[in-house]
VEXKOL-973821 format. One record per residue: residue number from 1; residue in one letter; x, y, z of N, C-alpha, C in turn. Coordinates in steps of 0.02 Angstrom, whole numbers. Example, Ala and Ser with C-alpha at 12.3 -4.5 7.8 and 13.67 -1.06 7.14 Angstrom:
# VEXKOL-973821
1;A;660;-284;390;615;-225;390;660;-165;390
2;S;642;-112;354;684;-53;357;645;2;394
# end
This chain:
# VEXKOL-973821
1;X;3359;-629;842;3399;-650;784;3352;-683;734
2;X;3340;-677;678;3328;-668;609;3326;-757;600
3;X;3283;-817;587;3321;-846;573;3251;-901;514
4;X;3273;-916;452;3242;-951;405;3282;-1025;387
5;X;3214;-1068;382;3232;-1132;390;3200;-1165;340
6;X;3221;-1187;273;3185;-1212;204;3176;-1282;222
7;X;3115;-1324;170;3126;-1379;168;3071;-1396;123
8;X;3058;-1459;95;3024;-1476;50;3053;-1505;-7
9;X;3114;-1502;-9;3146;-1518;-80;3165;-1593;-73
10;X;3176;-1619;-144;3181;-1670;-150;3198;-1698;-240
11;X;3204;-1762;-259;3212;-1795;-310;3132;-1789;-350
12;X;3142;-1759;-402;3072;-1778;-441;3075;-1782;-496
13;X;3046;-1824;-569;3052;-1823;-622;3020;-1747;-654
14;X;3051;-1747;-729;3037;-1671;-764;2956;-1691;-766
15;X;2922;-1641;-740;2852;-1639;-762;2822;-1627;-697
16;X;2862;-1654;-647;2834;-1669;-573;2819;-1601;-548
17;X;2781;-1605;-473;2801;-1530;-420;2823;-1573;-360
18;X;2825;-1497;-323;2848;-1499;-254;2847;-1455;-225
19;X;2840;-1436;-165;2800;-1360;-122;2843;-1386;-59
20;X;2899;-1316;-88;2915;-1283;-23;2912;-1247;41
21;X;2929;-1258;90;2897;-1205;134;2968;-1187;165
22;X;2964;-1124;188;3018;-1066;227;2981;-1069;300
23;X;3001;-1075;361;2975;-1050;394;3004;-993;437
24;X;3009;-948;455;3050;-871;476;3034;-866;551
25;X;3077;-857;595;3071;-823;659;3099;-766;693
26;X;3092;-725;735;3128;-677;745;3111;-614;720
27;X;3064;-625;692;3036;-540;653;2962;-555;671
28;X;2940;-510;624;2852;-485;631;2856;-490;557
29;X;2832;-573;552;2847;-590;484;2794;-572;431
30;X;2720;-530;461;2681;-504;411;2709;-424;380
31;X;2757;-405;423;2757;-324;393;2818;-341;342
32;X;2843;-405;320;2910;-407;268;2868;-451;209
33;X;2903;-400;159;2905;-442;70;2977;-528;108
34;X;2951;-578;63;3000;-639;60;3000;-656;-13
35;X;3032;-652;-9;3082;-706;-87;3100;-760;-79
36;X;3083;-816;-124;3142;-855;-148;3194;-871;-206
37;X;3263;-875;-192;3306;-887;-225;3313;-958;-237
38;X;3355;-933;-299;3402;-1024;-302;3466;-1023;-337
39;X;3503;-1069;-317;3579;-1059;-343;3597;-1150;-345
40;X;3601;-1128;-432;3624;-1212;-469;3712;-1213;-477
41;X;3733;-1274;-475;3789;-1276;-465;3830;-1244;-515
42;X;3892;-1188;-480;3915;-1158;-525;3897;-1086;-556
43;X;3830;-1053;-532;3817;-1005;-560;3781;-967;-504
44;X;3770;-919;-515;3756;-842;-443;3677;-888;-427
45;X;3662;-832;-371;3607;-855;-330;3558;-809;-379
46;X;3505;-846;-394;3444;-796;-423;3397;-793;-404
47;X;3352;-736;-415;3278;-731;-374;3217;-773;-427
48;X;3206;-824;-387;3142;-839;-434;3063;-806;-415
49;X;3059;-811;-355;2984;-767;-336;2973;-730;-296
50;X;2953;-677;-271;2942;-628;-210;2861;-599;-198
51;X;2837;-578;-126;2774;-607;-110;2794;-538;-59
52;X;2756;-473;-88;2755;-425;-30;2699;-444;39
53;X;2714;-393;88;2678;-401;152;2607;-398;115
54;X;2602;-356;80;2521;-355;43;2475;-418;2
55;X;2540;-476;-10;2521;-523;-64;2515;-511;-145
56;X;2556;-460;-138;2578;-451;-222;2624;-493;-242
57;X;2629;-538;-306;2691;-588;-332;2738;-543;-364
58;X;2787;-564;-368;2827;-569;-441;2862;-617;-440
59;X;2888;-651;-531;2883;-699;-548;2951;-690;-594
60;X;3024;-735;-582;3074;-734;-647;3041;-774;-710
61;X;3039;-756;-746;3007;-775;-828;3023;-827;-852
62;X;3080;-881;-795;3088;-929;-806;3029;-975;-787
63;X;3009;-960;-726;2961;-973;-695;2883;-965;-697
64;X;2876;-919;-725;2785;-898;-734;2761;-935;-773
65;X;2711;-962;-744;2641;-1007;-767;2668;-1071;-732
66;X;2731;-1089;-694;2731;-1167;-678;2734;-1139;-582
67;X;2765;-1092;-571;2785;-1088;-493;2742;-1046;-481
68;X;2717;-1056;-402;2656;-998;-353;2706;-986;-287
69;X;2710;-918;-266;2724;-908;-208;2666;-886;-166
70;X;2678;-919;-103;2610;-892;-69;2642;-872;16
71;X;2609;-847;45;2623;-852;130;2577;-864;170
72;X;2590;-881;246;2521;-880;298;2563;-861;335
73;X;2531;-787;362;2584;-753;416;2566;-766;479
74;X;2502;-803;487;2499;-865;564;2532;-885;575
75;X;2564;-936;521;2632;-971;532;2678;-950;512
76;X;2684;-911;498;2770;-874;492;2804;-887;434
77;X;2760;-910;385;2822;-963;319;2783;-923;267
78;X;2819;-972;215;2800;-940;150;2829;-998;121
79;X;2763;-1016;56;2776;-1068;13;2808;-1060;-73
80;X;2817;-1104;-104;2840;-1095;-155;2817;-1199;-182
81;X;2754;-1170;-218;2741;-1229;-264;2763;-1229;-326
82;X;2788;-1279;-342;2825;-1300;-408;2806;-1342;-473
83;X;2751;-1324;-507;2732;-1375;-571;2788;-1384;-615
84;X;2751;-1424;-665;2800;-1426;-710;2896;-1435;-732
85;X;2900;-1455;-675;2962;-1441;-658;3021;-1479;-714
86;X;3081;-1422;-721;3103;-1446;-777;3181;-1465;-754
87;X;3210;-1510;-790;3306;-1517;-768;3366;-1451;-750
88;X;3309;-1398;-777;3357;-1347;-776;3335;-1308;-703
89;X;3274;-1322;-673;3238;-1287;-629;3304;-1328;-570
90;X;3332;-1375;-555;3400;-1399;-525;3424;-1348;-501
91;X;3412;-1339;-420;3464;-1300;-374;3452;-1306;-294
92;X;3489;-1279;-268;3465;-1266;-194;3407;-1210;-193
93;X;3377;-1222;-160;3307;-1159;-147;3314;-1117;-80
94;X;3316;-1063;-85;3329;-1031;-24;3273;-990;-3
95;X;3252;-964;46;3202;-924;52;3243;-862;108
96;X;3232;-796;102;3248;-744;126;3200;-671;106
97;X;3227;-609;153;3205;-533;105;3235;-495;71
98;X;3207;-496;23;3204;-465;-57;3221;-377;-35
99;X;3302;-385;-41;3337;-327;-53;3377;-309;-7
100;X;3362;-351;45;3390;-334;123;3411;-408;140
101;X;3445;-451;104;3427;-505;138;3469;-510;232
102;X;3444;-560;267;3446;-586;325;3496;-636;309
103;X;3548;-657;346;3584;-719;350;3557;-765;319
104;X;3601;-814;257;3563;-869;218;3552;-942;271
105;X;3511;-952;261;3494;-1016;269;3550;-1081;248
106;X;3499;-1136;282;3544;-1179;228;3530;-1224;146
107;X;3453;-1193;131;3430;-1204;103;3413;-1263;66
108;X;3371;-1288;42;3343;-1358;31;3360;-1395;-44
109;X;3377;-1447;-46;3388;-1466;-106;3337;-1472;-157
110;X;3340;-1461;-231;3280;-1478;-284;3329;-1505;-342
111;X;3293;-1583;-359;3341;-1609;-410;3289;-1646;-462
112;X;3285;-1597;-516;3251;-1626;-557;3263;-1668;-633
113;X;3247;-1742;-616;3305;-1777;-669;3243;-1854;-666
114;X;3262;-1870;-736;3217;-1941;-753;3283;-2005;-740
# end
């Protein structure tokens, strides 16, 4: 059974970061692309970054130049560092695979506010 476990999130002022990590069990977590989502209160879940088995990014355009997704398939996770972080960047962060997803998590809080 499939199972991803977020954490890292937290309270930070606009400007701040914070680096998430996913950690995944239950698969052969180097042969899968991971994504992370996020879903702010009130509005659909969206993809902010995805990180094929190869280490190719992609990036929502909200995001490029402040967020990095990265993985270490030793450890089974996959990160998501956060610069710049702005009031609107505010949601739960989820980590899963990009197109197929696996049962959601419960995903980690991010609250960015002065």
């Amino acid at each position: 059974q499939v199972q991803v476990v977020e954490s890292g999130g937290g309270l930070v002022q606009p400007g701040g970061s914070l680096r998430l990590s996913c950690a995944a069990s239950g698969i052969i977590f180097s042969t899968y692309s991971m994504g992370w989502y996020r879903q702010a209160p009130g509005k659909q879940r969206e993809v902010v970054a995805t990180i094929t088995s190869g280490g190719n990014t992609n990036y929502a355009d909200s995001v490029k130049g402040r967020f990095s997704i990265s993985r270490n398939n030793f450890k089974n996770t996959v990160y998501l560092q956060m610069n710049g972080l702005k009031p609107e960047d505010t949601a739960v962060y989820y980590c899963n695979r990009p197109g197929a997803p696996w049962g959601w998590g419960q995903g980690t809080q991010v609250t960015v506010s002065s």
